[in-house]
C-alpha positions in Angstrom: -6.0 -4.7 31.5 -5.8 -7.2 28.9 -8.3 -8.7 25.9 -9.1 -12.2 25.5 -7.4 -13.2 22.6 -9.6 -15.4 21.4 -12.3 -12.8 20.9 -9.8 -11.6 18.5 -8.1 -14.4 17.4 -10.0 -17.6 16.8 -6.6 -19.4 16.3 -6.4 -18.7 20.0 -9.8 -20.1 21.3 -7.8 -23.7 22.3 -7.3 -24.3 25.6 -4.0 -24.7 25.4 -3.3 -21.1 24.5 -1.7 -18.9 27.1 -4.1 -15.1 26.7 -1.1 -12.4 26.7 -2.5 -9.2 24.9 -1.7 -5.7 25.4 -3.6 -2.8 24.4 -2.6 0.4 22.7 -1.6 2.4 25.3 -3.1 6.0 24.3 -5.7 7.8 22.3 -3.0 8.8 19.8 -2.3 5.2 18.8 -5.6 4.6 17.9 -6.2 7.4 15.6 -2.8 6.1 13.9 -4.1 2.7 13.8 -8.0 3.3 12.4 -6.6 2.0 9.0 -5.1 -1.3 10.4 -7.6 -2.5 13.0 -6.1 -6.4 12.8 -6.1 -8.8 15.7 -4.3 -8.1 18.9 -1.0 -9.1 19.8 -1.6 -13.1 21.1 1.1 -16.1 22.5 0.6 -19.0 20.4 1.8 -22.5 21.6 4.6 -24.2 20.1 1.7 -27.1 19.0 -0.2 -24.6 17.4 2.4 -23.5 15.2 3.9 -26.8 14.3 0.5 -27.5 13.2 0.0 -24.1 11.1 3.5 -25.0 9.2 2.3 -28.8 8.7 5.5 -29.4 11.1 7.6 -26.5 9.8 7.7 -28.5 6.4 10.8 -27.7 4.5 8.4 -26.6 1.5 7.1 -24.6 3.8 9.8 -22.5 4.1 10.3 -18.4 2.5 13.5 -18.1 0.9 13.2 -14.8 0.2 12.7 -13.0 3.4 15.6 -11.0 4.2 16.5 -13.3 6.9 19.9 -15.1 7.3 20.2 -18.3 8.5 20.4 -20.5 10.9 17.1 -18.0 11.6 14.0 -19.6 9.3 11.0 -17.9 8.2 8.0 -20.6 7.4 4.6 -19.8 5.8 1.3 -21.1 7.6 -2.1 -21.4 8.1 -3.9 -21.4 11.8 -6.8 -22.7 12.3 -9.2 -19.9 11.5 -7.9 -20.0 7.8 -6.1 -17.0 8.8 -2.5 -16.8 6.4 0.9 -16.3 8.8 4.7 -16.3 8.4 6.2 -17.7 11.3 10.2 -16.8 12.1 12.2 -19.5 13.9 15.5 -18.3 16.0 18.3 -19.7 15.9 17.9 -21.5 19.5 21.0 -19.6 20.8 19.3 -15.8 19.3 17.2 -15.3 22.7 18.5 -16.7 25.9 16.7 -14.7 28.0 12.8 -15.9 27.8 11.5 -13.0 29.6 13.6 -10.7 26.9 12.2 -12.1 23.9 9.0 -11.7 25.4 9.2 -8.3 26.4 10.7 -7.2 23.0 8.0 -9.1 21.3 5.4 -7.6 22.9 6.7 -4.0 22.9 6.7 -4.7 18.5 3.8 -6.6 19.1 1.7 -2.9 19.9 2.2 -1.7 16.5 -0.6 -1.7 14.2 -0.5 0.1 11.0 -1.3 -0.2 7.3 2.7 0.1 6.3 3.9 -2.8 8.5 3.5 -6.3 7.8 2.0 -6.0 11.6 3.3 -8.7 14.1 0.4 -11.3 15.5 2.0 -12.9 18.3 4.9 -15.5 19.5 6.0 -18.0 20.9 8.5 -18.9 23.8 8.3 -23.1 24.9 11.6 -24.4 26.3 14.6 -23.3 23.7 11.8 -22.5 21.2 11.4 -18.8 19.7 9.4 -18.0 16.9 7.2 -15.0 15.9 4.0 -14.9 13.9 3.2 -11.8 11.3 1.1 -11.2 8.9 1.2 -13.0 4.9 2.2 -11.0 2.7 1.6 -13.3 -1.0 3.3 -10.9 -3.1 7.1 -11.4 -2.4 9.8 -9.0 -2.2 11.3 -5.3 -3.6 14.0 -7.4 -4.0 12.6 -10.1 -6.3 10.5 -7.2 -8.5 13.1 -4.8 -8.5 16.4 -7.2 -9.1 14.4 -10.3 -10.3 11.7 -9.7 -12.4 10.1 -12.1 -15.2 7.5 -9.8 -16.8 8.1 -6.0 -16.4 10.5 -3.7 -14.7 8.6 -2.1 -11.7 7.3 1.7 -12.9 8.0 4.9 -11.6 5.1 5.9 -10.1 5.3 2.5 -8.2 8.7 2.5 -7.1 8.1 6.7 -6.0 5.3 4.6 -4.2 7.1 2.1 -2.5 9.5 4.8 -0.9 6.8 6.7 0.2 5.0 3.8 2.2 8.6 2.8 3.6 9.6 6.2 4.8 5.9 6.9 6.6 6.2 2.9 8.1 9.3 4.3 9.7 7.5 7.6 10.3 5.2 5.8 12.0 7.5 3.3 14.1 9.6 6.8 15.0 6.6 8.4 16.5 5.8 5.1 18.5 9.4 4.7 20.1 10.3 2.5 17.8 12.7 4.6 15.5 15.8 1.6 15.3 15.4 -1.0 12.4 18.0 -3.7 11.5 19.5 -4.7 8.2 16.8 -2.6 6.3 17.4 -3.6 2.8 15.1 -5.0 -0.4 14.1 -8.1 1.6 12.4 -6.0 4.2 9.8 -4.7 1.8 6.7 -6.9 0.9 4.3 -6.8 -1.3 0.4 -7.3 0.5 -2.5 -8.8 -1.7 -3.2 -5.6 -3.2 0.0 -4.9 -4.4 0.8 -2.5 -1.6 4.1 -2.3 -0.4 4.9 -3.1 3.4 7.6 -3.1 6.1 8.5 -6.4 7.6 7.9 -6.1 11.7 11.0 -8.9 11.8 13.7 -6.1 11.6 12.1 -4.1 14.4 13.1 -6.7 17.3 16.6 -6.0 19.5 19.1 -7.6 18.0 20.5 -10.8 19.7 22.7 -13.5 19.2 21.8 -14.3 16.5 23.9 -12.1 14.3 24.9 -9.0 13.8 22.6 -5.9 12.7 23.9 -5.5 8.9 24.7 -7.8 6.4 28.5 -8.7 6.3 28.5 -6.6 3.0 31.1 -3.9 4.1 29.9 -1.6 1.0 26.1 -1.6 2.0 27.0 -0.7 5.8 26.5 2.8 8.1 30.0 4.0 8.7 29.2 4.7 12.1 28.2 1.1 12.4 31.5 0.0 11.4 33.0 2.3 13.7 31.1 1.1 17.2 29.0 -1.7 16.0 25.6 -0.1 17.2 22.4 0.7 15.5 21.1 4.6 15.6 18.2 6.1 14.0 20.7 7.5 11.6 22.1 4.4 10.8 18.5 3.1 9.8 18.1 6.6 7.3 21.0 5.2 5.9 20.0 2.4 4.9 16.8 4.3 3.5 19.7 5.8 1.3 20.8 2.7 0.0 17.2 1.4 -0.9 16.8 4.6 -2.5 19.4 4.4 -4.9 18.1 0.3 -5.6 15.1 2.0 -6.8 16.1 4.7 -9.0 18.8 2.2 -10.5 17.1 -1.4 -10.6 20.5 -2.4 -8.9 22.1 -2.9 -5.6 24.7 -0.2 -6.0 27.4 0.4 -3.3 26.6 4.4 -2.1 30.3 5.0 -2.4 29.9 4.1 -6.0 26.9 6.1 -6.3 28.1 9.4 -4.7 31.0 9.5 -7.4 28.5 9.2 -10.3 26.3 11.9 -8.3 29.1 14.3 -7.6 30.1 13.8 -11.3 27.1 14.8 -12.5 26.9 11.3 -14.3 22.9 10.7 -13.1 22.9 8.7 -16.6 24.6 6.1 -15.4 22.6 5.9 -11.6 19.3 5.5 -13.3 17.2 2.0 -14.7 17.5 2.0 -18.3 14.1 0.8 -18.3 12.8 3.7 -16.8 14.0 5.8 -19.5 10.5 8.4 -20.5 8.8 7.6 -17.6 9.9 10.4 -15.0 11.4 14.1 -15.6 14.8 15.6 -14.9 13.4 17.4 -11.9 11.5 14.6 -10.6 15.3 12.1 -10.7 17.1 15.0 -9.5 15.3 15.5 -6.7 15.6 11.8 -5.4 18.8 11.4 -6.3 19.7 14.7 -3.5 17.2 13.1 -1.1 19.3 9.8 -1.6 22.8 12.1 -1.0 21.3 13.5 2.1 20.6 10.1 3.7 24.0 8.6 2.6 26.3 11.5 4.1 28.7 10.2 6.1 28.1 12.2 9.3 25.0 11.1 10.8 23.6 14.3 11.8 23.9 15.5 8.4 21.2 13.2 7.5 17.4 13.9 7.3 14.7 12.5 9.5 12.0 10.2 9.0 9.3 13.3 9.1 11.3 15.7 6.1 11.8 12.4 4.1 8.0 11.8 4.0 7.6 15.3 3.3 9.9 15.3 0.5 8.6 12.5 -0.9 5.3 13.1 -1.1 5.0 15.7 -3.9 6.3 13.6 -6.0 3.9 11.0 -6.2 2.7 10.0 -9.5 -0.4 8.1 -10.6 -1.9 8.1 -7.2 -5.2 6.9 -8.0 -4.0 3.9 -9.9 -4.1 1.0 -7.3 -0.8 -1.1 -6.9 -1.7 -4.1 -8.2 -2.2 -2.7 -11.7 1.3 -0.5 -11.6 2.5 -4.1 -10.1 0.9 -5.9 -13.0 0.2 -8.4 -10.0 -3.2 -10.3 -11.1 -5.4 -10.3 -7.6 -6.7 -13.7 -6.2 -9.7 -13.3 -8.0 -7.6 -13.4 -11.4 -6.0 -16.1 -10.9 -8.7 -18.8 -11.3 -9.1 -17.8 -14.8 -8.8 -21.1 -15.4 -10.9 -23.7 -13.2 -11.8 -26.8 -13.6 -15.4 -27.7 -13.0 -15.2 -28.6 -9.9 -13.5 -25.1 -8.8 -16.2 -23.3 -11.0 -18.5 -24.4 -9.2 -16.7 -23.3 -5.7 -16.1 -20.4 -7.1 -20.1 -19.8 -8.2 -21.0 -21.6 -4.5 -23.1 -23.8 -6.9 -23.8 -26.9 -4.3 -25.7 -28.2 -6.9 -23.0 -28.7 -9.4 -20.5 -29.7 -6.0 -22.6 -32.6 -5.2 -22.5 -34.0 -9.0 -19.1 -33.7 -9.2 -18.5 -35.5 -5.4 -21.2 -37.8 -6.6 -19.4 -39.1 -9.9 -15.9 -38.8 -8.2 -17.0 -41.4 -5.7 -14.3 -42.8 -2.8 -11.6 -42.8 -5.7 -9.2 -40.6 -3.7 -9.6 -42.7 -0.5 -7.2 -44.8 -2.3 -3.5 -44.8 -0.1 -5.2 -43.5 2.7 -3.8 -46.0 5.5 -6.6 -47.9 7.8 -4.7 -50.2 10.5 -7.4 -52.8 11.9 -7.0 -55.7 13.9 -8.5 -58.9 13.7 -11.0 -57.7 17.0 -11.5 -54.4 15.0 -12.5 -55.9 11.5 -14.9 -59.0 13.1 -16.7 -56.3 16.2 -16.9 -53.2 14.3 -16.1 -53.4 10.3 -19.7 -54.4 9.6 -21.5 -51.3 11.7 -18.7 -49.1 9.7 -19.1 -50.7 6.2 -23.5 -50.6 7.1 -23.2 -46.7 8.1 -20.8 -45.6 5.5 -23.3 -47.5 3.1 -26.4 -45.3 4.4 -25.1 -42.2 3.9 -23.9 -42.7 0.3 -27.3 -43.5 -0.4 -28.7 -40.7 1.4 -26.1 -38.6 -0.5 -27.3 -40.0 -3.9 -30.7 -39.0 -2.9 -30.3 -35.9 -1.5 -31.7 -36.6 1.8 -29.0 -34.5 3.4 -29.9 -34.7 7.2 -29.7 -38.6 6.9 -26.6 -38.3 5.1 -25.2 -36.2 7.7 -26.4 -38.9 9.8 -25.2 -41.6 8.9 -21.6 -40.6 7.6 -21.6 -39.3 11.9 -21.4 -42.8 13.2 -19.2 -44.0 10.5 -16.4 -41.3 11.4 -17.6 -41.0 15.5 -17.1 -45.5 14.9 -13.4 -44.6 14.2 -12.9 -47.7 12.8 -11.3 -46.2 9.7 -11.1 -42.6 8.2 -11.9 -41.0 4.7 -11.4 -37.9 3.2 -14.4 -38.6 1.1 -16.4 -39.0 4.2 -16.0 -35.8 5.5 -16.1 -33.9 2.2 -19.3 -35.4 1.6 -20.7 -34.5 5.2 -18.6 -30.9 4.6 -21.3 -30.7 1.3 -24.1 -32.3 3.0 -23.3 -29.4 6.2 -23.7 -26.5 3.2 -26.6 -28.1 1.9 -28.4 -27.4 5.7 -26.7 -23.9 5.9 -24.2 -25.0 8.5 -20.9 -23.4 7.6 -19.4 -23.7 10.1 -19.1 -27.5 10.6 -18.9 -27.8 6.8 -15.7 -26.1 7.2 -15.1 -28.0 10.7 -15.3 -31.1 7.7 -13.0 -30.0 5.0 -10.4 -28.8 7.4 -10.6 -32.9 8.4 -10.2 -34.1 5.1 -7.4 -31.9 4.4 -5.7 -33.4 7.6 -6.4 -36.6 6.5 -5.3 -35.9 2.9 -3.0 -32.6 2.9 -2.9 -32.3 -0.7 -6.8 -32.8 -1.8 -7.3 -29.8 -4.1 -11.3 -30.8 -2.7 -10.7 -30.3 0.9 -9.2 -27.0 0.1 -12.5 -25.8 -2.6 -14.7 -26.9 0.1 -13.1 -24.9 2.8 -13.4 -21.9 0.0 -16.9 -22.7 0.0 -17.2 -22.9 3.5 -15.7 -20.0 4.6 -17.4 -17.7 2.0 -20.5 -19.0 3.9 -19.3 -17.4 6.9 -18.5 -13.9 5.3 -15.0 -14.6 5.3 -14.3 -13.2 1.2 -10.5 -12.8 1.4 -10.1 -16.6 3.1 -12.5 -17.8 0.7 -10.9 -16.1 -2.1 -7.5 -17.9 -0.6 -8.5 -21.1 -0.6 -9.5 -21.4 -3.8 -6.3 -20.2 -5.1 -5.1 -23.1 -2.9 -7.1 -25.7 -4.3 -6.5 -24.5 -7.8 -2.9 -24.8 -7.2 -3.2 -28.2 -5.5 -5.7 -29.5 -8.5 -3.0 -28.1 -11.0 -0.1 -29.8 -9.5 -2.1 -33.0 -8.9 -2.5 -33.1 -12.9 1.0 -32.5 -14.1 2.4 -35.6 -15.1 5.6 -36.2 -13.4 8.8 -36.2 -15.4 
């Protein structure tokens, strides 16, 4: 039996979606999943996603993803405000529709607090993309390799293998115990700081590459050897991702296993971590690290031990990532605001309509309005009269004639303003209607994608709806769109 996904997944309440959801299949799943209760499993169209990635924009597009090309992961937004990363094959990768479906949905049943949990796909034609979860806080590689303003801590990195060895815990116990190229691309960073597993290495391999990178050094033996994946080869890899976290390097394990059978742990370990961990504590990671990396694979441990060794040696467990990240949260990041997103941020209407008031139709300018001769004698005069009675209505605060009147000037179609529907977004909040206010500032951001106003109205909008985290988003959004809007170009 199957769910509606659009009870789920507003994205999915268009028409033109096709309803494909499975359920968890047993009691046990759910009890695993309490902590992850996101939407169910859905089949987007290929219109909807083209739409969420403003046409799979090329600045649009996550570089740092773990993926390798011609395969292209793209950030998004559907419809219900909801934050996506969309992954487009290569259109050789999946032949066989029916296969990519299948795999898709079988990945697609996972839900858990350690994966950055798979929403849905798509399969139109030679089209074959997947759609998971945002995750705003980049990589393991880019904090562990990369980093601008501290080296990642102890107790966080102690963290991060912990939450990676129960994700594929977890994946194990659900039939799912084969993982691809896992490396420091395959760990993200959710908007807590909280580090999870990418869903993206969890599909059967197809054409479109093979399971490991083409770095010889960083690759299972046994993989070399018959060019197949094993649940050993994936503790392996676990291996090598230890060692990138004791060391703040990529380290080839046949480099590492000299320094460890030399007794040389010195030179294995991030200078930067130097006082924050004891001799026992590196010891004992560096021998869980051996064990994964032997060269037989049934010398190595399983998912279950790893977790258990792991988890004594948590430190700091009641300090929340995002401080041991040094990642500011949304909420942080609009230190800052003009007062325009001040008063988004305080849901001061008040102070919205002042500022929309004084702004006036200025950023109407370059919107294109193609009329013809028929068009500007019939109709320009009913527009131009209707336009002109809702700004007045606006100016007085007679919000129900406002919403009105600015009506028949966009339902006239004669021309179209971002101003317009900002205004009637406003006038929406003003009558508690937040749900066509955001209905409105969605519009003006079509009309205008780079409005740093559409975007603090939608923040507005959708905080009137109970929708924190997408409200919290969008801000971020327009504060990031104001701030770029006022750098001068060079």
């Amino acid at each position: 039996m199957g769910i509606n996904c659009s009870t789920l997944l507003p994205c999915c309440v268009d028409s033109e979606v096709k309803s494909s959801v499975l359920e968890v299949p047993n009691a046990e799943n759910e009890d695993r999943i309490e902590a992850n209760d996101g939407p169910a499993f859905c089949e987007f169209t290929l219109n909807q996603l083209n739409n969420a990635t403003s046409g799979f924009a090329v600045e649009n597009i996550v570089s740092e993803h773990g993926e390798k090309a011609p395969n292209v992961v793209y950030k998004g937004k559907l419809d219900n405000q909801m934050r996506i990363v969309v992954k487009r094959f290569n259109r050789n990768a999946w032949p066989d529709a029916r296969q990519f479906l299948e795999e898709a949905r079988s990945v697609g049943l996972l839900r858990n607090q350690r994966l950055a949990n798979l929403l849905g796909c798509c399969c139109e034609d030679d089209e074959r993309l997947l759609v998971a979860e945002y995750m705003p806080n980049e990589t393991l590689a880019k904090h562990l390799f990369h980093w601008e303003t501290q080296p990642m801590k102890w107790a966080m990195r102690l963290r991060v293998v912990l939450h990676l060895a129960e994700a594929l815990e977890y994946c194990t116990s659900q039939g799912r115990a084969l993982y691809h190229d896992l490396n420091a691309y395959r760990v993200l960073f959710d908007e807590d700081g909280n580090p999870r597993l990418s869903t993206f290495g969890l599909m059967k391999n197809s054409r479109d590459g093979k399971s490991y990178s083409t770095n010889l050094a960083f690759t299972p033996p046994e993989y070399l050897r018959t060019g197949r994946v094993t649940p050993e080869s994936v503790i392996y890899s676990f291996g090598t991702l230890l060692l990138d976290l004791l060391s703040g390097k990529h380290i080839p394990p046949s480099h590492a296993l000299d320094l460890i059978r030399d007794r040389n742990l010195q030179m294995l370990t991030d200078s930067c971590l130097e006082g924050q961990f004891s001799d026992d504590d590196g010891t004992e990671l560096v021998r869980l690290a051996s064990r994964c990396l032997q060269y037989e694979p049934r010398e190595r441990p399983n998912t279950k031990s790893i977790v258990a060794a792991l988890t004594p040696l948590q430190k700091e467990t009641e300090v929340p990532s995002q401080l041991l990240m040094g990642i500011q949260h949304s909420a942080a990041t609009v230190a800052s605001l003009s007062p325009l997103g001040e008063a988004c941020s305080r849901k001061d209407l008040t102070a919205i309509h002042e500022v929309l008031e004084h702004l006036g139709y200025k950023d109407d300018d370059g919107v294109a309005n193609e009329l013809s001769f028929q068009m500007w004698t019939n109709q320009i005069q009913d527009t131009l009269n209707s336009k002109k009675t809702g700004d007045a209505a606006f100016q007085q605060k007679d919000f129900r004639l406002a919403i009105e009147s600015y009506t028949q000037f966009i339902d006239i179609g004669t021309m179209v303003s971002p101003t317009v529907h900002a205004r009637r977004s406003l006038c929406y909040l003003m009558s508690d209607m937040p749900q066509e206010a955001l209905n409105d500032a969605m519009q003006a951001q079509v009309i205008s994608p780079v409005w740093h106003i559409a975007s603090y109205l939608q923040s507005v909008a959708l905080a009137g709806l109970g929708m924190e985290n997408e409200a919290q988003s969008a801000l971020v959004e327009g504060t990031t769109l104001e701030a770029k809007r006022n750098t001068p170009r060079k």
